[in-house]
matplotlib code that plots the C-alpha trace (Angstrom):
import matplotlib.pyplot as plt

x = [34.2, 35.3, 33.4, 32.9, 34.8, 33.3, 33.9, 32.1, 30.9, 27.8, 27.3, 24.5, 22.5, 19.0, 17.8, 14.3, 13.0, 9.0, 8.9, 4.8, 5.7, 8.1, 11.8, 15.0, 17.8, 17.1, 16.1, 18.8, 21.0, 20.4, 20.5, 24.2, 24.9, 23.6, 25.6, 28.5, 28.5, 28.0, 24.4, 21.8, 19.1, 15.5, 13.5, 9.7, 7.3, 4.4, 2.0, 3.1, 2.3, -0.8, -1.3, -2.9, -4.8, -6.1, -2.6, -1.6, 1.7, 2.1, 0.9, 3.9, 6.4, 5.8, 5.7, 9.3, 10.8, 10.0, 11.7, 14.7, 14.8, 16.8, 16.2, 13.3, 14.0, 10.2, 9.2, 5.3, 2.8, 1.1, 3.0, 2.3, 3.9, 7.0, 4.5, 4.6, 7.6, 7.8, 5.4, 8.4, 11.6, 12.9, 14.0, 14.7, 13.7, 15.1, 12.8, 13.2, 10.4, 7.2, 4.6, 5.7, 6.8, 10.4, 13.2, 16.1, 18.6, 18.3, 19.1, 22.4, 23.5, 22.6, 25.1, 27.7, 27.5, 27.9, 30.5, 32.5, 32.4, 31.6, 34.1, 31.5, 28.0, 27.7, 28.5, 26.1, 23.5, 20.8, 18.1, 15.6, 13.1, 10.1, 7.6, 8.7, 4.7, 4.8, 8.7, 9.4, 13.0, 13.4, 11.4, 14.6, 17.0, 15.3, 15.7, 19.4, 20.9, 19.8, 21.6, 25.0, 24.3, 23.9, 23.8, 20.4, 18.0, 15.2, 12.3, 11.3, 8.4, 4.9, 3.1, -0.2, 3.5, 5.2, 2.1, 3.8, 6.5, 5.3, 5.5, 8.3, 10.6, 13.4, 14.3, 12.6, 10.1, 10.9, 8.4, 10.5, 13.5, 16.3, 16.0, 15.9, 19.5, 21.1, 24.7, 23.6, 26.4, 23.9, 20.5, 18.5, 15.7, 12.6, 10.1, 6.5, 5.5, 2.2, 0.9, 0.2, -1.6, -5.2, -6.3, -4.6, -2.2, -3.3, -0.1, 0.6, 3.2, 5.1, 4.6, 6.2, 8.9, 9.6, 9.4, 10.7, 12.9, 17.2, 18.8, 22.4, 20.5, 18.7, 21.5, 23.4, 22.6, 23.7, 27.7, 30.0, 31.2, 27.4, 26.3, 23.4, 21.5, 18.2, 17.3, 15.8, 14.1, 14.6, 11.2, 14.2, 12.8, 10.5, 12.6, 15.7, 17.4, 19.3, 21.9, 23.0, 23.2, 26.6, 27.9, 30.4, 28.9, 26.3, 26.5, 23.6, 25.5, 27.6, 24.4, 23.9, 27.1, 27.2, 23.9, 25.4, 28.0, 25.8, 23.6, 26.5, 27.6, 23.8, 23.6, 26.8, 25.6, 22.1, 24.0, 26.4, 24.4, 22.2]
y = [57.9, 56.1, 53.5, 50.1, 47.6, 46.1, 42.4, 40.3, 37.4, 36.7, 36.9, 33.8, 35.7, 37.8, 40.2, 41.4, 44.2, 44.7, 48.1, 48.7, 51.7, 54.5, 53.7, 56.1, 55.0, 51.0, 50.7, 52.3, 50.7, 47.3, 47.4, 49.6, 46.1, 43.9, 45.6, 45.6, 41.9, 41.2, 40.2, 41.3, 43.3, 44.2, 47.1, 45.8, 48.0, 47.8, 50.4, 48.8, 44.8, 43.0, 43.1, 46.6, 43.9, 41.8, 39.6, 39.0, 39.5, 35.4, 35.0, 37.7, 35.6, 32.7, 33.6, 35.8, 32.4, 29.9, 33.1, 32.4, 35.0, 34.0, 37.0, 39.2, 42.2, 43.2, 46.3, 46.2, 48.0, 44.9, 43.6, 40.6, 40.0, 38.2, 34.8, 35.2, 34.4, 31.3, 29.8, 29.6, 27.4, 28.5, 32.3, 33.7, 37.1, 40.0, 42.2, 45.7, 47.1, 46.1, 47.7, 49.7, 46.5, 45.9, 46.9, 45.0, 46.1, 49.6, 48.3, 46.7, 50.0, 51.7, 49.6, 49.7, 53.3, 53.6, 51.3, 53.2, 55.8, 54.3, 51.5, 49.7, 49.2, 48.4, 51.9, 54.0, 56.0, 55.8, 58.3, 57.7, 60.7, 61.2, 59.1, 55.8, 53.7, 54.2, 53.6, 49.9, 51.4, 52.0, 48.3, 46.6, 48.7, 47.7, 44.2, 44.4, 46.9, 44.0, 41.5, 43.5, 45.7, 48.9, 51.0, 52.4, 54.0, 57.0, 57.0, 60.3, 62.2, 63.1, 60.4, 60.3, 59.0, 56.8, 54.9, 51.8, 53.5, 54.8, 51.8, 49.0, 47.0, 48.0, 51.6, 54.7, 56.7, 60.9, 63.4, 66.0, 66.4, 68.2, 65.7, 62.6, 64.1, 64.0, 62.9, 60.7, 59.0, 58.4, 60.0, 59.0, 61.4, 59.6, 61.9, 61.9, 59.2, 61.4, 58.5, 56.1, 58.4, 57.6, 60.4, 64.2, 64.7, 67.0, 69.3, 71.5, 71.8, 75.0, 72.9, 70.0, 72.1, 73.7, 71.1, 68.1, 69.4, 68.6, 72.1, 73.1, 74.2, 71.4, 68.8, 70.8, 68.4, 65.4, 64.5, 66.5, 63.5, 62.4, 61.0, 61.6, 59.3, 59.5, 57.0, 59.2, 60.7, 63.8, 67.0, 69.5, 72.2, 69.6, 66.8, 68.6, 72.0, 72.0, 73.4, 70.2, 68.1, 69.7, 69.5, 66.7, 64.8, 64.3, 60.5, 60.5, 60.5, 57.7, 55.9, 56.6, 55.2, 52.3, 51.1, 49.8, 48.3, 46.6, 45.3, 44.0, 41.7, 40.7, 39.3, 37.9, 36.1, 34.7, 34.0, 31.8, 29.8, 29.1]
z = [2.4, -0.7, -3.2, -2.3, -4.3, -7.2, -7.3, -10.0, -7.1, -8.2, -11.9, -11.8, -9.8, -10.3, -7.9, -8.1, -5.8, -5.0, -3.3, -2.7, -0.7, -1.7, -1.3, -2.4, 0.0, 0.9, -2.6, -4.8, -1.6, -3.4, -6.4, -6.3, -3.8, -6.3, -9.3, -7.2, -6.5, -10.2, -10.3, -12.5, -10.8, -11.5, -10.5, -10.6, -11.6, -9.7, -11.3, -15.0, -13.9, -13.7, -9.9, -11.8, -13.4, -10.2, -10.1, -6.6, -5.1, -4.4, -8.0, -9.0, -7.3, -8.2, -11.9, -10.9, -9.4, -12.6, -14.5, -12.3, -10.1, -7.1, -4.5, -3.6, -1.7, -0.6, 0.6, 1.5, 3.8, 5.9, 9.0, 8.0, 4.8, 6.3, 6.3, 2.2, 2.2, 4.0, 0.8, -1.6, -1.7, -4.7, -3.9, -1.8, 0.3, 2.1, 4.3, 3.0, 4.8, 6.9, 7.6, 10.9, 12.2, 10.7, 9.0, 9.9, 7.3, 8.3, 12.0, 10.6, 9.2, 11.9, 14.0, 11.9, 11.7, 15.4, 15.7, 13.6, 16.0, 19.5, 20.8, 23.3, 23.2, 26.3, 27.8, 25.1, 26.5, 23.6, 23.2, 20.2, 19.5, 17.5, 15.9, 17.4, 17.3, 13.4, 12.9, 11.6, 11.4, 15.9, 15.7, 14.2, 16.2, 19.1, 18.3, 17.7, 20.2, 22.9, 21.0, 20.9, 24.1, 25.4, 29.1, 28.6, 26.0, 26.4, 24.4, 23.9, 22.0, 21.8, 24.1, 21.0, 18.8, 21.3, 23.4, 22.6, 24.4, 27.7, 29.3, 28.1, 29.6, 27.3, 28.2, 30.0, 28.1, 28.8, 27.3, 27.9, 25.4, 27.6, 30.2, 27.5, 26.2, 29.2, 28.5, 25.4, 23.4, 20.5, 19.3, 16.6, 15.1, 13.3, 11.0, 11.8, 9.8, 8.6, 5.8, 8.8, 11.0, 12.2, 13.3, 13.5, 15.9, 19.3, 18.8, 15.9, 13.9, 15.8, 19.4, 18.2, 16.8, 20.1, 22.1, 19.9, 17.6, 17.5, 16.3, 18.5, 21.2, 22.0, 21.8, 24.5, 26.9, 25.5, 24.9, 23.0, 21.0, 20.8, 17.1, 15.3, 13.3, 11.1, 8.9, 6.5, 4.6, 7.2, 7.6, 7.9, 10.0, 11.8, 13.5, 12.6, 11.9, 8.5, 11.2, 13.1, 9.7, 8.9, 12.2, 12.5, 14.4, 12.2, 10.9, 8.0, 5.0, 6.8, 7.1, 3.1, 2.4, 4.7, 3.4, 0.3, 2.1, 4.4, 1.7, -0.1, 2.9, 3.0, -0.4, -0.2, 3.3, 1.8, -2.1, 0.1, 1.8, -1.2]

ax = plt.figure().add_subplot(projection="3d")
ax.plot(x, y, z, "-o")
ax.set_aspect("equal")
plt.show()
């Protein structure tokens, strides 16, 4: 893996992130994109601006946008914050995060990173495993695997973390993780998203371990050349054993990496059309 290219597109330009939820990859992601393409970027500081002082987030905008910012990369923890956006004509916004519903940036990576490594879609045996309800990450990847295809997908995970799951028209939900792995092309591993929980999970920590976890032993079932994917940040010793992260097959720090890419070609997509 080597840098991407700096190329000094965009030097008009002023991009404004609004992470109200924690962030390190999407994030710092943008902004390298943003510096890369030549445009000024500013990290907002929620716990230092006067939405500490009863200012609402349309009321930040709006004062952002007569300052001339001209994108908003949002990162918030409603579902429903998409409809903000749709109140302003004069900047522009990239979903960086919502809720549990959506994160379709991640789900471009994601791609990329596969086909970098898989030739078809269309003959990938998918198996996603973990926390799927609270995952906005496995919404979006949802949402584009059926645009670009794929042979078939296995939900698989604690049914009190995948309810959403049990029953879908989109792939076959497995509870059990050797049988979910069955000659898998691609797995992707999701952390139990703990801050959204309701109420406390009916298995402990050491059952879900045992019976959830992806160490060498438990990927034995799927393909040799099978990829793994996480979308971080990863519970090492929860989801997955510090083991299988330096096997080669291992595609997270690709993920890292092509996140800036990725990113790049966004703002370069919406700073065209503008």
């Amino acid at each position: 893996m080597s840098e991407y290219r700096q190329e000094n597109l965009f030097p008009d330009k002023i991009v404004a992130s609004i992470f109200c939820e924690p962030s390190t990859r999407t994030k710092l992601s943008f902004q390298i994109a943003a510096h890369n393409l030549g445009a000024r970027f500013l990290d907002f500081d929620l716990d230092n601006s006067s939405i500490q002082k009863g200012e609402t987030l349309e009321d930040t905008i709006e004062a952002m946008a007569i300052m001339g910012v001209d994108m908003c990369v949002l990162r918030h923890p409603e579902s429903s914050i998409h409809e903000l956006a749709k109140k302003f004509t004069r900047i522009q916004f990239i979903n960086a995060g919502e809720g549990s519903v959506g994160h379709p940036s991640q789900a471009l990576l994601d791609l990329m990173t596969i086909k970098e490594s898989k030739d078809k879609f269309e003959n990938l045996k998918i198996a996603i495993v973990g926390d799927l309800d609270h995952s906005r990450v496995v919404s979006s990847f949802m949402e584009a695997i059926q645009i670009v295809g794929y042979k078939s997908i296995t939900f698989c995970g604690h049914p009190d973390l995948c309810k959403n799951y049990i029953d879908n028209s989109i792939g076959m939900f497995e509870p059990d993780l050797e049988i979910a792995l069955q000659e898998a092309d691609v797995v992707m591993a999701l952390r139990i998203q703990n801050e959204r929980l309701a109420e406390k999970l009916s298995i402990s920590s050491s059952d879900y371990i045992e019976r959830f976890q992806l160490n060498i032993d438990s990927l034995k079932p799927a393909n040799k050349d099978v990829i793994l994917l996480h979308p971080g940040p990863v519970n090492f010793g929860i989801e997955l054993s510090k083991e299988v992260v330096e096997l080669d097959n291992c595609k997270i720090k690709n993920q890292i990496f092509n996140g800036v890419g990725m990113r790049m070609a966004i703002l370069t997509k919406l700073f065209s059309q503008a």
